[in-house]
C-alpha positions in Angstrom: 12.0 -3.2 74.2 10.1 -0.3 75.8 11.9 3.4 75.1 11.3 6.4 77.5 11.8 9.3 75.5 11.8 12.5 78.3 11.5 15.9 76.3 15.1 18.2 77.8 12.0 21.2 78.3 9.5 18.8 80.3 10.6 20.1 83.8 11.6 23.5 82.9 8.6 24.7 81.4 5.6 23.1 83.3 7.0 22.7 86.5 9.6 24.3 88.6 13.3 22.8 88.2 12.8 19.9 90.9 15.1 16.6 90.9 13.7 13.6 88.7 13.8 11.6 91.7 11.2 14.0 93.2 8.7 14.1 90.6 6.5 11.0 91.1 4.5 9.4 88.1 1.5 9.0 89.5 -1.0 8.5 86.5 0.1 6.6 83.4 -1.9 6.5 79.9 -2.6 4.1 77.5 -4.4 4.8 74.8 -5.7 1.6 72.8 -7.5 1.2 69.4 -8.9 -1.8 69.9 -6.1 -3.8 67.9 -4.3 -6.3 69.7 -1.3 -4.5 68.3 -1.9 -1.5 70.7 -1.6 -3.8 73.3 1.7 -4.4 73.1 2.3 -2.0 75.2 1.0 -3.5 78.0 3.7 -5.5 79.5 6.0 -2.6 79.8 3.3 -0.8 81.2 2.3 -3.8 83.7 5.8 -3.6 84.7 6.3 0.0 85.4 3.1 0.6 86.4 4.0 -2.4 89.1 7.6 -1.1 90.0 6.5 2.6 90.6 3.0 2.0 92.2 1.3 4.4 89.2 -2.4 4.2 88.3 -2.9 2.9 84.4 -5.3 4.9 82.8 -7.0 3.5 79.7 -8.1 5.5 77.1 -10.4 4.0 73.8 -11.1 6.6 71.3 -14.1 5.7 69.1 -14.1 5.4 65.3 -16.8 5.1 62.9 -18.9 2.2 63.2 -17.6 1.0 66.8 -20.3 1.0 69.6 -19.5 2.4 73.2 -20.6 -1.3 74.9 -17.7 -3.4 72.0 -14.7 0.2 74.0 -16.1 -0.7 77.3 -15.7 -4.2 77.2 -12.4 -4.0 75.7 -11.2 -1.4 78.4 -12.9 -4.0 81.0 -10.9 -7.1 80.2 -7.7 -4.7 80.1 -8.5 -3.2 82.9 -9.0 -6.9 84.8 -6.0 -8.2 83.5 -3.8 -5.1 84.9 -5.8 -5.2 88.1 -5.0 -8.8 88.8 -1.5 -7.6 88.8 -2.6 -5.5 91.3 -2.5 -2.0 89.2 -5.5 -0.3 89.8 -7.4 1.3 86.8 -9.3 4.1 85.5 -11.3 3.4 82.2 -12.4 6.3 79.8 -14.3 6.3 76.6 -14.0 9.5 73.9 -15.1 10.1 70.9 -13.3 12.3 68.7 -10.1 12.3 67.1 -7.4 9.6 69.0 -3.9 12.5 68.9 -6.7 15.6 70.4 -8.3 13.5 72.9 -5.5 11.5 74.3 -3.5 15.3 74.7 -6.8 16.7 76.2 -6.6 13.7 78.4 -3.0 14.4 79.7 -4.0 17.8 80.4 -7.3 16.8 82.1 -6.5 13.6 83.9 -3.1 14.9 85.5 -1.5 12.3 83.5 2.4 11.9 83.9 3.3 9.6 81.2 2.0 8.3 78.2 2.5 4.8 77.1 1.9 4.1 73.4 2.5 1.3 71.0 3.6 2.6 67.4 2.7 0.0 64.7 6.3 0.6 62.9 4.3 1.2 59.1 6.5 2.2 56.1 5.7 3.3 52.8 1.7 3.9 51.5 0.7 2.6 54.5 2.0 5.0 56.7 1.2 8.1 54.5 -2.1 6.8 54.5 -2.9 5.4 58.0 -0.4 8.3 59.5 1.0 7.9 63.2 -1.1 8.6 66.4 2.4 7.8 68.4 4.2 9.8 66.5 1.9 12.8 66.3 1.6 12.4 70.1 5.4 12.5 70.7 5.3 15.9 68.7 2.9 17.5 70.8 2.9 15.7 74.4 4.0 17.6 77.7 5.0 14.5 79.4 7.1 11.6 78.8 6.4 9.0 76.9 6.7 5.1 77.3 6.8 4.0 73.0 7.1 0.5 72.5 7.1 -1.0 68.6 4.9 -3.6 67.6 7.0 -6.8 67.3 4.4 -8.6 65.1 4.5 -9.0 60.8 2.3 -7.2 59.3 0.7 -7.6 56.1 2.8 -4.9 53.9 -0.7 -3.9 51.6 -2.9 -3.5 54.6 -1.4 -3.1 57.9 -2.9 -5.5 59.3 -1.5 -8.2 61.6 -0.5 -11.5 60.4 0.1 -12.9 63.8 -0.4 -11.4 67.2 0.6 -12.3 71.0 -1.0 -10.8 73.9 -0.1 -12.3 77.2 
């Protein structure tokens, strides 16, 4: 089950005090890292993104060893699959690190909500791997849409046991 988590200071200190109803989300990231497990935060996005008439904005940040073409193509069949939906898309490939570039996004894309799946590690694996999601939540100026991975993962690596995706 998707969570919307609204920060109390979002409306009072970027914009003028205005009624919730009145502040339309127009643009909505999601950030993916080419796991199957970030996209489990697609059909909550597919649904609001559906319901509210917002844009989806997909966002691949590279990592060592991944080629631009393997993002793009990725981004591409995301993008078709939101689009037959009829959401229409924006695709954008960074490099960098994934928490800097999806906030310099936000700030540069006039992004109103974030929409992030959050893997749900424990123990070694999370001191090691960290959180993006949880990282963002710390320093985002917009909502956020989280959703937690429902899938097993394998408790040494991380990694997925099993995975759905539509």
């Amino acid at each position: 089950m998707p969570v919307l988590l609204v920060r109390p200071f979002w409306s009072y200190d970027l914009l003028p005090p205005v009624e919730a109803a009145h502040r339309p989300i127009r643009n909505l990231l999601l950030p993916v890292d080419g796991s199957d497990r970030s996209l489990e935060a697609l059909p909550g996005v597919i649904e609001f993104a559906t319901l509210f008439e917002t844009r989806v904005v997909l966002l691949r940040v590279l990592e060592k060893g991944e080629t631009e073409e393997e993002a793009r193509q990725q981004l591409q069949a995301i993008a078709l699959t939101l689009e037959r939906k009829g959401v229409e898309t924006m695709t954008l490939v960074e490099q960098g690190k994934p928490v800097e570039e999806i906030l310099k996004t936000v700030r540069f894309r006039e992004i109103d909500l974030i929409a992030m799946a959050t893997h749900g590690r424990t123990g070694a694996s999370r001191a090691a791997a960290g959180s993006v999601t949880e990282e963002v939540l710390r320093k985002a100026t917009v909502p956020m849409l989280v959703t937690r991975c429902a899938g097993k993962v394998d408790a040494m690596t991380g990694a997925p046991l099993a995975t759905l995706w539509m």
